[in-house]
Structures are given as C-alpha cells and as structure tokens.
PAZAPA-4460 file (N, C-alpha, C; in steps of 0.05 Angstrom, whole numbers, plus 32768, in hexadecimal, padded with zeros to 4 digits):
% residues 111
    n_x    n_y    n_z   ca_x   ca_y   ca_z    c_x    c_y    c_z   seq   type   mol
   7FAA   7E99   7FE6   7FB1   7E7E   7FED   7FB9   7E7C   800B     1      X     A
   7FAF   7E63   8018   7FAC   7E68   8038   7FCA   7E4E   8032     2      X     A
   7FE1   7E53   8043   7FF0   7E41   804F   7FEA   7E32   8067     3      X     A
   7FE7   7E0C   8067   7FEB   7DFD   806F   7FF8   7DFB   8088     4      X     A
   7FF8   7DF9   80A4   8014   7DF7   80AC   800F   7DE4   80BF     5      X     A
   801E   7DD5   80C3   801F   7DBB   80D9   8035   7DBD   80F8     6      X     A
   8025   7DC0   8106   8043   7DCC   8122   804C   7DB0   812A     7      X     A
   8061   7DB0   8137   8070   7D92   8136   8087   7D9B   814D     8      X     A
   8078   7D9D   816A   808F   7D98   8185   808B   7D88   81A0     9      X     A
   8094   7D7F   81A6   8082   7D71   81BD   8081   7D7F   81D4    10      X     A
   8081   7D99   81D1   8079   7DAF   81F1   8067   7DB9   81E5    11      X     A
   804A   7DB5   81EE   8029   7DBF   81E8   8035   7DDC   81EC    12      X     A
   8043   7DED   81FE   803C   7E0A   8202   8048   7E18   81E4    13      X     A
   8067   7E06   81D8   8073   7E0D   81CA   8059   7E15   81B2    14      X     A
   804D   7DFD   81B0   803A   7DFB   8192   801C   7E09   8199    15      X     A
   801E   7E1A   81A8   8001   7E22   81AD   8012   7E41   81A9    16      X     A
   8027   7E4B   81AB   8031   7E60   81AC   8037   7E63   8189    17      X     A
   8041   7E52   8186   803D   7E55   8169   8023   7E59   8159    18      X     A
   8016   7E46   8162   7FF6   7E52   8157   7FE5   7E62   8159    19      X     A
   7FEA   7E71   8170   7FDF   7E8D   8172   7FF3   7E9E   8163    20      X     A
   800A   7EA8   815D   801E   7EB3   814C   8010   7EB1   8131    21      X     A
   8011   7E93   8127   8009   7E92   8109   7FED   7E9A   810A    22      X     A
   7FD4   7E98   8117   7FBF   7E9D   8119   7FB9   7EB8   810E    23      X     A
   7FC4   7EC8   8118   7FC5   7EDA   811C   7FC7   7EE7   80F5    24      X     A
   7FCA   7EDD   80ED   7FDC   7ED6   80CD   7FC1   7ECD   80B7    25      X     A
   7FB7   7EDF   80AA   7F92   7ED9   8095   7FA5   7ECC   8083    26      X     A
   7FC1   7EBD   807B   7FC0   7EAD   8062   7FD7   7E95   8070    27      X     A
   7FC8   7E8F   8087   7FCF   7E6F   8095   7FC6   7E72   80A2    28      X     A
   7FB9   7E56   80A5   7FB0   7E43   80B2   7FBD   7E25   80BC    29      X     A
   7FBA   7E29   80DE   7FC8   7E14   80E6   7FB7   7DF3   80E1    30      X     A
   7FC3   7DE5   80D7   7FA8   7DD2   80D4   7FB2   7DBE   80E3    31      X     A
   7FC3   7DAF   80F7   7FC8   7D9C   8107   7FDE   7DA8   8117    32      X     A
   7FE2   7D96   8128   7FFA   7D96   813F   8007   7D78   8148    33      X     A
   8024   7D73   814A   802A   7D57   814F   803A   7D59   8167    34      X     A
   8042   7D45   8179   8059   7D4E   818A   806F   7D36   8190    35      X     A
   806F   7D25   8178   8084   7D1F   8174   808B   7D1D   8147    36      X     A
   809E   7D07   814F   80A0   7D05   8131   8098   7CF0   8125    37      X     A
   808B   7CDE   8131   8076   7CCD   8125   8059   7CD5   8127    38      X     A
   8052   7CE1   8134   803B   7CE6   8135   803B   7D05   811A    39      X     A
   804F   7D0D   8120   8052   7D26   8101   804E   7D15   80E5    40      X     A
   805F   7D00   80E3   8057   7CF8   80CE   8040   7CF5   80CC    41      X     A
   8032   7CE4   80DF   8013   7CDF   80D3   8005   7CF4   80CC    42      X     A
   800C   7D0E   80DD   7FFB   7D26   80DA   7FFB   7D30   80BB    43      X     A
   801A   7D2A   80AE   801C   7D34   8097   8012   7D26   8081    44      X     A
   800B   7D0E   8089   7FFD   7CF6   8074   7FE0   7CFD   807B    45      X     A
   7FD8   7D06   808B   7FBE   7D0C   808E   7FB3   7D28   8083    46      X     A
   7FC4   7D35   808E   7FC3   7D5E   808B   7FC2   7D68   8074    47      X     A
   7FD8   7D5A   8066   7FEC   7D64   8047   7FF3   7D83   8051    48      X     A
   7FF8   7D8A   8067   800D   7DAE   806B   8011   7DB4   8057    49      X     A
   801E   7DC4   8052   8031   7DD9   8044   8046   7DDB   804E    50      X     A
   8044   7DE2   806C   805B   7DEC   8076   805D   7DDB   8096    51      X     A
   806C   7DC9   809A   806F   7DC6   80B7   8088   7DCF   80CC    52      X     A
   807D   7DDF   80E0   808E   7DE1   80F4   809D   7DCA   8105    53      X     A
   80B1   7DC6   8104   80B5   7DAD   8113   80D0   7DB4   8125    54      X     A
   80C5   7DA4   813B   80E5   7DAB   8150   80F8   7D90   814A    55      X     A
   810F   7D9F   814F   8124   7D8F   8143   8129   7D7A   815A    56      X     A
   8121   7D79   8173   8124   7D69   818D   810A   7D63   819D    57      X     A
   8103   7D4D   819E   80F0   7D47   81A3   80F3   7D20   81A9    58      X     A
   80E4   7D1A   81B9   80E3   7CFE   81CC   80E3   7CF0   81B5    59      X     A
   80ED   7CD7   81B0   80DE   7CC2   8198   80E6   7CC9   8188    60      X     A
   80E5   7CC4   816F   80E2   7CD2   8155   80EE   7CF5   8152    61      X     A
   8104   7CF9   814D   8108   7D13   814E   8101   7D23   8139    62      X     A
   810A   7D3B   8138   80FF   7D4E   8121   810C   7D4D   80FF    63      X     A
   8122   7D43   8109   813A   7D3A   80EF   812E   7D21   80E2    64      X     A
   812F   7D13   80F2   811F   7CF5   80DD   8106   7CF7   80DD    65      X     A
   80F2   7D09   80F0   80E1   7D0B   80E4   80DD   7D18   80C8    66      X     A
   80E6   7D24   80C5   80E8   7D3B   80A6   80FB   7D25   8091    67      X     A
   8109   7D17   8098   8110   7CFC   8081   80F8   7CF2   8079    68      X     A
   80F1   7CE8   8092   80D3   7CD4   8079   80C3   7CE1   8070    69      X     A
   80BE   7CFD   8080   80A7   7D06   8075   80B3   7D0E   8056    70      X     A
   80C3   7D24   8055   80D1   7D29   803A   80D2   7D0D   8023    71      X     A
   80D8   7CF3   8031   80D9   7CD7   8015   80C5   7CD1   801B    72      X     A
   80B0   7CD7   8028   8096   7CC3   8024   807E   7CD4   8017    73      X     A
   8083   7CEA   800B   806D   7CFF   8006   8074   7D0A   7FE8    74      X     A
   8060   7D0A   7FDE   8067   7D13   7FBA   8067   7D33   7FBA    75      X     A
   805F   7D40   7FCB   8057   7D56   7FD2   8061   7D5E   7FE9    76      X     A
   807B   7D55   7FED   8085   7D64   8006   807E   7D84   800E    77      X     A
   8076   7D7F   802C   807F   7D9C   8037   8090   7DA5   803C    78      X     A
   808F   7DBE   8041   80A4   7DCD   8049   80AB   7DCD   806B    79      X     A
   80C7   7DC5   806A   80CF   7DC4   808C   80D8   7DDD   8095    80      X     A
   80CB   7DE5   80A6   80E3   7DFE   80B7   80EB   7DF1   80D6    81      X     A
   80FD   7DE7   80D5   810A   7DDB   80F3   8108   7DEB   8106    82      X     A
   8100   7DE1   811A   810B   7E01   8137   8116   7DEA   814D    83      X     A
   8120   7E01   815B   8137   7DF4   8173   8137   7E0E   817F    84      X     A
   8137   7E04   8192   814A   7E1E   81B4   8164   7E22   81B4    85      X     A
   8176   7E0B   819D   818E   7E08   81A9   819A   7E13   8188    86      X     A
   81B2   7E2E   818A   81BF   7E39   8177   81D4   7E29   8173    87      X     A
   81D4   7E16   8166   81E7   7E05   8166   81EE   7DFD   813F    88      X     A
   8203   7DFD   8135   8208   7E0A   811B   8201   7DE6   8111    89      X     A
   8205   7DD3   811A   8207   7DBA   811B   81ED   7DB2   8114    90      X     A
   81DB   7DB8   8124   81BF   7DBC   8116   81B0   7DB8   8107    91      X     A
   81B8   7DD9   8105   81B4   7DEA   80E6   81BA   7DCF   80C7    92      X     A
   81D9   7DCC   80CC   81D5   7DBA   80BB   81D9   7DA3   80B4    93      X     A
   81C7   7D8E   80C9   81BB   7D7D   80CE   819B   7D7B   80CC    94      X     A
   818D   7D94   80D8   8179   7D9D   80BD   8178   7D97   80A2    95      X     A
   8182   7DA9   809C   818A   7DAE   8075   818D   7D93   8070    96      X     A
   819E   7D87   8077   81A4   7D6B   806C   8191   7D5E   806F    97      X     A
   817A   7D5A   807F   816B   7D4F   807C   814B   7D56   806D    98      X     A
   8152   7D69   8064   8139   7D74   804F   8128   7D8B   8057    99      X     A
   812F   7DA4   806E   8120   7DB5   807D   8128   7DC2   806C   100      X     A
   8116   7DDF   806B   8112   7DEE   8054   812A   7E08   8065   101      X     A
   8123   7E05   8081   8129   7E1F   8091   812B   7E18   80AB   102      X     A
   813D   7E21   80B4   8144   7E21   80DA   813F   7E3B   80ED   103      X     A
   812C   7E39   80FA   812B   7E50   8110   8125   7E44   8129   104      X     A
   8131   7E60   8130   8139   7E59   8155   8122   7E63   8162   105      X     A
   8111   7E57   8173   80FE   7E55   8181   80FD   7E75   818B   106      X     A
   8114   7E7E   8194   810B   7E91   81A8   8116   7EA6   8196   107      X     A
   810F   7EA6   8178   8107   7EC2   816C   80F0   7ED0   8170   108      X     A
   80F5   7EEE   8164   80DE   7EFA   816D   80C5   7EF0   815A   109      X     A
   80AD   7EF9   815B   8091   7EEE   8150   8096   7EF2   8130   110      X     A
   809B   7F0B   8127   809F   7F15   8111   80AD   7EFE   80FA   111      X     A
***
C-alpha cells in the first residue's frame, strides 16, 4: 500500500526538501504541495492524502485552522502531522486540539 501525502508550507525550499526525503521512500508518494491553508484545503478536496504535512505558521490561513476544516469537512479525514521551527510546548497542544495526528520540529533529522 503506497501512502498519500500532501506537503502544506509556504517556504518552496521547506516542501521540496521534504519531497526528496519522502521520495526517497517505495511506499509514498507525494501527490500535491500547498503553501498556504486555503489553498491546502483545496488540495485535500482534490488529492484525498492520507497523510498531510502541514506547517503550523504560515501567511493567510494558518496550519491550525487549516487542519479544522479540513478534519469537519472530509468523511475521510487525513492524517495531520504539524511541523514548526519553533519548540514551543503551546503548540504542541494547540495542534492536538485541533485534530493533528503528530507534531514535528522541522529541523529533525531525515530518519
């Protein structure tokens, strides 16, 4: 089974670094990229992911309410993994509360 995954930051270098990482990976496939949080939603009404990467800070539309609608507007929600630069515990769970499956910090290693 190949995993879905949708990248979701508004820095192109951030989401192209991710996609060579997951690439790299025979059971996912990246199938879109958004770089804010309206334009993620559409991706996810279009895409159906599995799994979207989404940054938690981003211009417009942030990564928190983006992952609200997407989570109530989808019968089939994906799975969120939040990322951020910033280790901040506040976050974390402000994430969770809003329906992300998982929080990681950008500048972990690849693994």
């Amino acid at each position: 089974m190949t995993t879905r995954v949708l990248l979701v930051d508004d820095e192109h270098m951030v989401r192209e670094g991710f996609r060579l990482i997951l690439e790299t990976q025979p059971d996912i496939r990246v199938v879109g990229e958004a770089d804010d949080g309206v334009s993620a939603i559409d991706a996810v009404l279009r895409l159906t992911p599995d799994v979207i990467l989404m940054d938690i800070r981003m211009r417009g539309m942030d990564g928190l309410e983006a992952t609200r609608r997407i989570l109530a507007r989808t019968s089939q929600p994906p799975k969120v993994v939040m990322l951020t630069t910033f280790d901040y515990d506040e976050y974390v769970y402000d994430a969770l509360k809003a329906g992300a499956s998982a929080f990681h910090l950008k500048d972990s290693p690849p693994e």
